[in-house]
Legacy VTK file of the C-alpha trace (Angstrom):
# vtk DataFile Version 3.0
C-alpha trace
ASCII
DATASET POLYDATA
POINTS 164 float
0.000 0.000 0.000
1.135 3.681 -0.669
0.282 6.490 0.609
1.470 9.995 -0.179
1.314 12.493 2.612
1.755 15.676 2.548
1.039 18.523 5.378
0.733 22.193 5.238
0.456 24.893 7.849
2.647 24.968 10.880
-0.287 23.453 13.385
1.132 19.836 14.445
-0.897 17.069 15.418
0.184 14.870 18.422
0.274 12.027 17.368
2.112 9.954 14.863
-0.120 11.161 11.579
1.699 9.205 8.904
1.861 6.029 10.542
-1.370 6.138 12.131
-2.866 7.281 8.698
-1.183 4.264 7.207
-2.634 2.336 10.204
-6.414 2.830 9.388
-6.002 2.611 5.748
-4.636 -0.877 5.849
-7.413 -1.165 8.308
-10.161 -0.292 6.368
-8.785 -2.216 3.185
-9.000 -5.355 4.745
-12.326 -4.649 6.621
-13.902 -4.431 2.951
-11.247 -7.357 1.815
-10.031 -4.880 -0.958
-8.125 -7.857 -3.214
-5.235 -4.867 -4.761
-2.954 -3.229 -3.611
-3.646 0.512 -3.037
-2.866 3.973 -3.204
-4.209 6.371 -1.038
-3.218 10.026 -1.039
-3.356 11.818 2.617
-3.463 15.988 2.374
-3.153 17.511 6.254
-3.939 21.001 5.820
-5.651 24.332 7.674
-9.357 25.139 7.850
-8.713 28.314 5.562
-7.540 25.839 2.588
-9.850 23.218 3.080
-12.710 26.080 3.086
-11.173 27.193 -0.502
-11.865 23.348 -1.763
-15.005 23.024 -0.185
-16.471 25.880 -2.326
-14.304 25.013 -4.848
-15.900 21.612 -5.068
-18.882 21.297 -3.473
-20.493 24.827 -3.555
-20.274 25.147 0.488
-17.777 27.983 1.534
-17.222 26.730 5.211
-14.809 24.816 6.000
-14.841 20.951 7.436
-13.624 18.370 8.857
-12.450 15.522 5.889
-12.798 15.944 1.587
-12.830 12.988 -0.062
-12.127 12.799 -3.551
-12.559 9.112 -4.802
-11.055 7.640 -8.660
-13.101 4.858 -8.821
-17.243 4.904 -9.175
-18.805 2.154 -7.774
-21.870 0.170 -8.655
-22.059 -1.416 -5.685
-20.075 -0.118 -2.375
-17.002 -2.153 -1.557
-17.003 -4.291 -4.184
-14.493 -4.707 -6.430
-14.989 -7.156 -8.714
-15.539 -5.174 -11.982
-12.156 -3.614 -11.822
-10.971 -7.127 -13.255
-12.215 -5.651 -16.513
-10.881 -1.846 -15.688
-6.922 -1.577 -16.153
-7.653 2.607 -15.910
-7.861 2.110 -12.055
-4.753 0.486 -11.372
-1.029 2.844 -11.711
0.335 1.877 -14.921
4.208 2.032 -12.975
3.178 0.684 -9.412
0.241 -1.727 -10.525
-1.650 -0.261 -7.523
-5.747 0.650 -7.542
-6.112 4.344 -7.095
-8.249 4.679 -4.588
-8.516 8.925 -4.256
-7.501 11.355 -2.351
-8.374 12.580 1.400
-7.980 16.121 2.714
-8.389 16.715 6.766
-8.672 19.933 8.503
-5.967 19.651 11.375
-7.539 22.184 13.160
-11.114 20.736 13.003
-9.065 17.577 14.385
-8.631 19.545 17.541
-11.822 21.024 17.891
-14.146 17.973 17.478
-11.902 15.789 19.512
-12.362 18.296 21.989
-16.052 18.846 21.500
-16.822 15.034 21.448
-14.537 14.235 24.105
-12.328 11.712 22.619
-8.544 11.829 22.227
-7.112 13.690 18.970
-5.912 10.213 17.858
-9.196 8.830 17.908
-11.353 11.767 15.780
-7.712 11.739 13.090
-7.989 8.453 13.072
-12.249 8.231 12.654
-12.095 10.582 9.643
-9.652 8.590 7.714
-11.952 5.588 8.016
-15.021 7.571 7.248
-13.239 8.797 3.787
-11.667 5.603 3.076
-15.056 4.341 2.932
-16.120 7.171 0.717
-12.742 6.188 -1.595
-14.639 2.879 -1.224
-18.186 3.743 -2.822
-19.760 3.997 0.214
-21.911 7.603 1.335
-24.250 8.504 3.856
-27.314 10.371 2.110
-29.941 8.481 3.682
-30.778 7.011 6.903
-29.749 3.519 5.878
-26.572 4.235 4.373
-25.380 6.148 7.412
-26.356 3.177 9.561
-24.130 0.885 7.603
-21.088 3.754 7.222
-21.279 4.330 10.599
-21.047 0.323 11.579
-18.158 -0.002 9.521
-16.463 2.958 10.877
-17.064 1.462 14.520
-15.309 -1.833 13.623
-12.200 -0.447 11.264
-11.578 1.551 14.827
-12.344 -0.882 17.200
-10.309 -3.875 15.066
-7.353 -0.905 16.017
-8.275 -0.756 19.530
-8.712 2.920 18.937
-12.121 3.362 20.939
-14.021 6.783 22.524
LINES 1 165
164 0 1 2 3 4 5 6 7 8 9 10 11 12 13 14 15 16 17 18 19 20 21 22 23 24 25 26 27 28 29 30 31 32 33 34 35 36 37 38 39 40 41 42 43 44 45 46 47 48 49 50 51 52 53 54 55 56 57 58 59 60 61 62 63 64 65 66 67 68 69 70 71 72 73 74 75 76 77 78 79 80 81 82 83 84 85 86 87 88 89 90 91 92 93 94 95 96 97 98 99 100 101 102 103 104 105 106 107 108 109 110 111 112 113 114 115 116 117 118 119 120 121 122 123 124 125 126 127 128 129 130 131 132 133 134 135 136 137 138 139 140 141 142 143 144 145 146 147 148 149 150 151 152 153 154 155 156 157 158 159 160 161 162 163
């Protein structure tokens, strides 16, 4: 598995944000048995720069906590059969599936660690599972998708021992 990380702004997390982020990515590969290698590309970065992509992107100038920015549309969440037939997925050079990209706003970190009263690690470490799953087809626009994102979320943590 690769992942490229990169981190802007002077604001430090304390914890171990590469290796954790590689951590819950292997994680959350395996939870949804992904059957490739992957690439994964990690973007720490400030609230003012992840506001600029959100309206950039999505039409919402605020910013938030996690962008994700899958490569691959899915029929069917987490599964990856079809890309058997789909060589434009894979890195011609490494071979790998590209999954996406995911952007987290350090400083949102903080604050909803703080405000849900869990441990920085643990809310880092929660929105790279949440947009792994994205990377993975899965969303949350109705109630029964965000039942099922949020189970799967739980169990990539808790598989970690990275609990509340």
């Amino acid at each position: 598995m690769t992942l490229i990380f990169e981190e802007e702004g002077d604001l430090r997390l304390p914890v171990s944000c590469e290796e954790l982020a590689q951590e819950v990515i292997e994680a959350a590969l395996d939870y949804e048995s992904c059957p490739y290698e992957a690439a994964v590309s990690l973007l720490l970065t400030m609230n003012d720069e992840i506001q600029e992509m959100n309206r950039n992107f999505r039409n919402i100038d605020r910013p938030t906590d996690v962008l994700s920015f899958p490569m691959i549309e899915y029929e069917t969440p987490g599964e990856f059969s079809f890309l058997e037939e789909d060589d434009t997925a894979f890195d011609p050079e490494s071979g790998e599936l590209v999954l996406g990209d995911i952007v987290i706003s350090k400083e949102k970190v903080i604050a909803q660690a703080e405000e849900y009263g869990h441990s920085v690690r643990r809310e880092y470490a929660f929105l790279i599972a949440h947009s792994m799953l994205h990377l993975m087809g899965y969303d949350h626009m109705d109630e029964d998708e965000r039942r099922i994102m949020e189970a799967k979320q739980k169990e990539i943590l808790l598989r970690l021992n990275i609990t509340r």
